[in-house]
Structures are given as structure tokens and as C-alpha cells.
N, C-alpha and C positions, 0 to 999 in steps of 0.2 A: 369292618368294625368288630373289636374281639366283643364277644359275648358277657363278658364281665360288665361290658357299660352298656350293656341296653335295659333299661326298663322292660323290670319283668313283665308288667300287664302285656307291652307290647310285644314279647316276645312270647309270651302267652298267646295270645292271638292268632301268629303265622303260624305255632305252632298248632295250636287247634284247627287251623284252616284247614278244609278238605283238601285235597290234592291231586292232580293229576301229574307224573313223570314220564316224557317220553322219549328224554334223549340219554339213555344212561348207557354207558360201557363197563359190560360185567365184571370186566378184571380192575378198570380204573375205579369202579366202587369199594375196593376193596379196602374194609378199614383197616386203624390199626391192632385193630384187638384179634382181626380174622389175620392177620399178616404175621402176628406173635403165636398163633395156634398154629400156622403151615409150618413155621421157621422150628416150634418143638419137636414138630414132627420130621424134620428134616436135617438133624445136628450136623450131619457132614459135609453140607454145603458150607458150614462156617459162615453164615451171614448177621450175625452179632455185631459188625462191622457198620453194618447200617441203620443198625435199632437209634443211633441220635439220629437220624435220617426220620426214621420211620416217625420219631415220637414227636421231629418238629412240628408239624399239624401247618399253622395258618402261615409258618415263618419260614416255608419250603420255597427254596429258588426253584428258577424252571428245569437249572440242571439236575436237580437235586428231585425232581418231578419225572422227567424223564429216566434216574436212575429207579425212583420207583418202580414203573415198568419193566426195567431188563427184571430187578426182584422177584416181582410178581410172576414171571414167565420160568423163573428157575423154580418156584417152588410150587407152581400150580400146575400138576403135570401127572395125575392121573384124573378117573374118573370120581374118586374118592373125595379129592380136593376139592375137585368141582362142583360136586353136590354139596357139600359145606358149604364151599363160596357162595352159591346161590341163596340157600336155607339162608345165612346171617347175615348176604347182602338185603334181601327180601323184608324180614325182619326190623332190618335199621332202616329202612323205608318206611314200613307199617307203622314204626315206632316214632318217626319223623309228620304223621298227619297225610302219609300219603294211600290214596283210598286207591289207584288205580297206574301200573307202570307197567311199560315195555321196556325190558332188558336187549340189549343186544349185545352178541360178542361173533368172535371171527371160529368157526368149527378149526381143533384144531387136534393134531397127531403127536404122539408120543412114544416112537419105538423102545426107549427104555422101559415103556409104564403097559405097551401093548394101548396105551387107547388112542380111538382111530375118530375121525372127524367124529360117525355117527355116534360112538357111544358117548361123545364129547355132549354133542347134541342131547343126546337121551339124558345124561346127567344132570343137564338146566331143567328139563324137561320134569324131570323126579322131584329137583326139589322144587318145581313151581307147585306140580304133585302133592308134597309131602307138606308144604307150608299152610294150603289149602286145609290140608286134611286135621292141620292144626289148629286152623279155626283164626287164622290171621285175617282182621280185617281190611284185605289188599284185595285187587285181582291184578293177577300178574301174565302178561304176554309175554311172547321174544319172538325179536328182530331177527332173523341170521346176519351177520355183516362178513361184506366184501372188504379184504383189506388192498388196495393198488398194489401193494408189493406183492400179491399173489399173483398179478399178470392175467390177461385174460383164460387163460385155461383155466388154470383154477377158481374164478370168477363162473364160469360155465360148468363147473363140477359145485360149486356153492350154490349157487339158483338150481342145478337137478336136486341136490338133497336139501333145500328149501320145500321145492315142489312136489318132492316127495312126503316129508311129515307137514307139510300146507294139507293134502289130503288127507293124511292119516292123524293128525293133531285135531279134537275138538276146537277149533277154532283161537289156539294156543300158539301157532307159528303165524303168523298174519303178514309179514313180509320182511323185506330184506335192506340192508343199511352198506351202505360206499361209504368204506373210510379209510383211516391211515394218511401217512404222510401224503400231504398233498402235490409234495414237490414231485413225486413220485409215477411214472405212468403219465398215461397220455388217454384223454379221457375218450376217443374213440376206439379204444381198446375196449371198451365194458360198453357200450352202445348195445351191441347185440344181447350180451346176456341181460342188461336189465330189459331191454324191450323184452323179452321169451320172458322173463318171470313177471312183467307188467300183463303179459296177453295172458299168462294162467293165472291172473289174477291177486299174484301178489301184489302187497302196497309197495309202495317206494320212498323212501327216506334217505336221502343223497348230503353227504357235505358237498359243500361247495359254496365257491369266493369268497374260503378261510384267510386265502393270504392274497397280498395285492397283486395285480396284473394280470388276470387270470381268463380276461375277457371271453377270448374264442371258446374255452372249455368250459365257462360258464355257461355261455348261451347252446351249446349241444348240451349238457345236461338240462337246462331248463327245455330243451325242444322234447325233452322225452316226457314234461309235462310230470315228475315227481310228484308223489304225495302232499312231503312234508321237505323242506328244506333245514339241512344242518348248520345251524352259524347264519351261513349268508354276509357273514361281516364286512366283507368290502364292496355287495350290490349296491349302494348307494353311495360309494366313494368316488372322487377322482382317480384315488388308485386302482383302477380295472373295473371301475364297476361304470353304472351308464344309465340318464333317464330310460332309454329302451328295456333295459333289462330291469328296471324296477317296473316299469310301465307293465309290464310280461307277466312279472310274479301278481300284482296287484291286477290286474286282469283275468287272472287263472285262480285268483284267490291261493294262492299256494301258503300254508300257514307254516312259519319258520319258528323252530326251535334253537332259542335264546339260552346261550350258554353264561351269563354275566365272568364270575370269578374265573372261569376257566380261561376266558378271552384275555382277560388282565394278568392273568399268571404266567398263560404261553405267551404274552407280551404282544398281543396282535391287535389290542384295543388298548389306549395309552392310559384312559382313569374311568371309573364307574361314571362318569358325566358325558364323557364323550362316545359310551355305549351306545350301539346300534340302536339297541332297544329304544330309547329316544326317538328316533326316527322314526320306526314304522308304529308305535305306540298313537304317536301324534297324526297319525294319517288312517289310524284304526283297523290295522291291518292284523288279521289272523299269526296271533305269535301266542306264545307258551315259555313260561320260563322253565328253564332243568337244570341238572347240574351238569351234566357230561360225564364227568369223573371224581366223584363226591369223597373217594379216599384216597386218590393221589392229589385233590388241590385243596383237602384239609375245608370241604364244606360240607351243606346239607340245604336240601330244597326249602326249609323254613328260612333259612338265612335269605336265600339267593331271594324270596320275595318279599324281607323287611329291605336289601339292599337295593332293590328293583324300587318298591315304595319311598325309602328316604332319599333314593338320590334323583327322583322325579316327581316325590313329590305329593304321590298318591295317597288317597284319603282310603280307609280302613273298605269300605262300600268299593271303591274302584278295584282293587286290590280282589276284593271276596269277585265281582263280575269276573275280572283276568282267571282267575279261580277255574269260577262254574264256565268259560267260553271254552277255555281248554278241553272239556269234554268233547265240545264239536268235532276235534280235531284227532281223536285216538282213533284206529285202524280197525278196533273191534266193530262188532253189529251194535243196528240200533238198537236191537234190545239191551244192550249192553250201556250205551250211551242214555236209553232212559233211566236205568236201573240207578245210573249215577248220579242223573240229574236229580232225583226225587230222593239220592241219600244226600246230596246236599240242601237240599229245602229242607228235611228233617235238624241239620246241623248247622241253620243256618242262624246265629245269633241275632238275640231279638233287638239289639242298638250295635249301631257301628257310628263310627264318625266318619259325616258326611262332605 
């Protein structure tokens, strides 16, 4: 639903709603207004080509999604970018009603630029840092993410320098995120590294049974008994999915992050009706909605939960509970998890509709 036709009270609303974020991809947040300041800074790439790309917003194919990415990887590629990206990802979170996120991205190297995983790392690091020091009313984590196409070595060099700033971060690196294409890789390949970063105590946040048929590789990643489950889109399908393995997650309580637009965009969910979400909503099953990638599919986490309410249905009160459960579910400490709950009691309006 474009924004021009919502009722502003209503949008008023989500937007004032407290917020918790916890499945976002640092580079995939990246707006367009942060994508026009890389591209200044970068005139010889020539990528002017793609600005009706960039400014389409909510009318972006998936091809046209995926080109985003190659973009974003050309032009973000020292540590300087990086700390920008963060700062004004951060920001248009803060600015969105969101009181608490975990960013995740994959560490990554740039022999042109000299910067190397860690200072890749260090840079999200600065500007969670420097946001803080602003006085932004967020608190922000990060995820490290496995991308499959790195194969398990590099999976096993991702979890050591996890495990490394896991110790050396105030409680700022909290655990680690599998993703990338799913077609990609063979999910006993990362079996070992996420069990080592599970036994030191990282969290674990895993996609999986993003796409149909998936079966066997779903059920060893759920044997590793995940944190937090990414998508989950087809556990409850006939396409690979299985009463057993819903039975598993809803058994383990494993609380999945609900991606709505992104699912209907990469085309893996056919209409907001036929959303997952539906499903484990009605069964009262530990979920969270996020965005995934808030500036390549041309949303924002207020949207994602008027479109979560109007296409289910939800009453203004149901909606604020989805809200405040969400807290249960973040990686950080309990102190952290009360500190939240009693900022949403203070913001919590005195009528909703019931």
C-alpha cells in the first residue's frame, strides 16, 4: 500500500510504535539518499546509469533488487563508506520508531581500499559508537553473517573473528547470521563452525527453508537448535516443509524473523495474504516482524507492521503486544530486555483500538 493512501492517524501510530529490528542486512538497508552520497563520492565508476533504478522505491522488480546489490558492493568498499553506511543506516531506524536493532553484514576485504575483514568490522563498530555518542534514541547490536558462497573456511575464519570481538565488544557483537543465496552450498559444510561459535556462546540466527524443497538441510540446521530462525518461509508448506519440522521449531520455541515485503518481492511468497506470518501468528508462535533489506525493497519497519495488521487483520492492542513480545526474542542481556520493556510502558498509549 503506497503511503499517500494511508490514513495518517494510522500511520501515525506504527510510526510512534516502539520497535524492536532484528533481521536487517547492513548493505541491503541502504537508502537511497545514502546510495546518492557513495555514488558523489565515487564519479568514475559512472554509475548515473542506475539513479532511475535507485529512485524507483516501491516499483523495484527483483531484477532491478538484485542490481541493487552488485551497486552497493561497487561503491562501498572502504572503511570510510562503511562507517557512513552505518551512522545513516542507524539513524533512519531511530528515525523509523525503532528503540532497539541488530544489524548484520558479512566482514568483508578490499585490496584496492587496503580494508581487511577486521577493520571492516571495527567500522560498524564506530559508527554503532559514534551514533550512541549522538545521543540517538536506538540501541544497536551486530550480528556477524556467514555468507554460503564463502564456503566453509571462510565460515571458520567468520566465527574466530566473531569470537574474537564476542570477547573484546561490550556486549555489542552478540552473535552470528547464515545467509546468501540459499541455493548455494551444502548445509553440512557450516555444521562445525556454527556448533564452535554456539559452544562460545554466540547466538545463532540462521535462514533457512527460504525456498521450496529444502527438507534434509532444514532439519540439520534446526538439529543445531538456532537462536532465532530467518524467513522459515516454506517450514509449513508442502513444498519441503513438514508437520515434523514445525512440530521441532514450535517445540524448541525457536522464534522466527518475519521478513513480509522482502518475501513478496524476491517472489518466494505469492501476496501479503498468503504470508507465513498467518500461520504461525494463529498458532501464537514466537515471531517478529523486520524488514531484511529496508533500501533495496523500498520499505521501513513501520510499514511492514500496518501491512502485517491490515492484511490480518490486527487490532491497534494486538499489534502494540507483537510490539513489546519482540523484546523476548533480542540476543542482548536481561538487563537490556528490561531496560526495554519499561521504555515501552512509559510510551505506551493511553487508548488503542481493541
Amino acid at each position: 500500500m503506497e503511503a499517500e493512501e494511508q490514513q495518517p492517524w494510522k500511520t501515525d501510530f506504527y510510526l510512534e510504535l516502539p520497535k524492536v529490528e532484528l533481521h536487517a542486512h547492513l548493505n541491503g538497508s541502504i537508502s537511497s539518499n545514502t546510495m546518492k552520497k557513495l555514488i558523489a563520492k565515487k564519479p568514475n565508476l559512472k554509475i548515473c546509469d542506475h539513479m532511475t533504478m535507485i529512485d524507483k522505491g516501491k516499483k523495484r522488480t527483483l531484477e532491478e533488487c538484485f542490481q541493487m546489490f552488485h551497486v552497493i558492493h561497487q561503491l562501498a568498499t572502504s572503511t570510510e563508506d562503511i562507517l557512513m553506511i552505518t551512522k545513516d543506516v542507524i539513524k533512519e531506524f531511530a528515525d523509523d520508531g525503532v528503540k532497539y536493532l541488530e544489524l548484520r553484514s558479512t566482514p568483508r576485504e578490499e585490496n584496492t581500499t587496503g580494508m581487511t575483514k577486521k577493520t571492516y568490522v571495527e567500522s560498524i563498530l564506530e559508527g554503532i559508537k559514534q551514533s550512541k555518542q549522538e545521543n540517538l534514541d536506538i540501541d544497536v547490536r551486530y550480528l556477524m553473517a556467514i555468507d554460503r558462497r564463502g564456503g566453509p573456511l571462510v565460515a571458520k575464519e567468520t566465527v574466530k573473528l566473531a569470537e574474537e570481538f564476542f570477547l573484546s565488544t561490550e556486549d555489542t557483537v552478540l552473535g552470528l547470521d547464515l545467509s546468501g543465496d540459499p541455493t548455494i552450498g551444502q548445509a553440512k559444510d557450516f555444521l562445525e563452525p556454527l556448533s564452535e561459535a554456539k559452544k562460545s556462546g554466540l547466538k545463532l540466527a540462521l535462514h533457512l527453508s527460504e525456498i521450496p524443497n529444502q527438507k534434509k538441510e532444514t532439519q540439520m540446521f534446526l538439529d543445531l537448535l538456532p537462536d532465532r530462525i530467518g524467513h522459515g518461509t516454506f517450514l509449513n508448506s508442502s513444498e519441503g516443509g513438514s508437520p515434523e519440522l514445525v512440530d521441532l521449531v514450535r517445540q524448541h520455541k525457536i522464534p522466527l524473523e518475519l521478513c513480509l515485503t522482502s518475501n513478496i518481492k524476491s517472489q518466494t511468497v505469492p501476496s501479503y495474504g498468503q504470508h507465513h506470518f498467518g500461520f504461525w501468528y494463529s498458532i501464537a508462535h514466537p515471531s517478529v516482524i523486520c524488514t531484511d533489506d529496508k533500501g533495496v525493497f523500498a520499505t521501513y519497519l513501520s510499514q511492514e507492521y500496518q501491512l502485517a495488521a491490515e492484511t490480518f487483520h490486527l487490532t491497534q492492542s494486538q499489534v502494540w503486544d507483537l510490539s513489546y513480545e519482540s523484546i523476548n526474542y533480542i540476543f542482548a542481556s536481561d538487563n537490556t530486555r528490561s531496560d526495554l520493556r519499561n521504555k515501552w510502558n512509559r510510551l505506551k498509549p493511553k487508548r488503542m483500538d481493541f
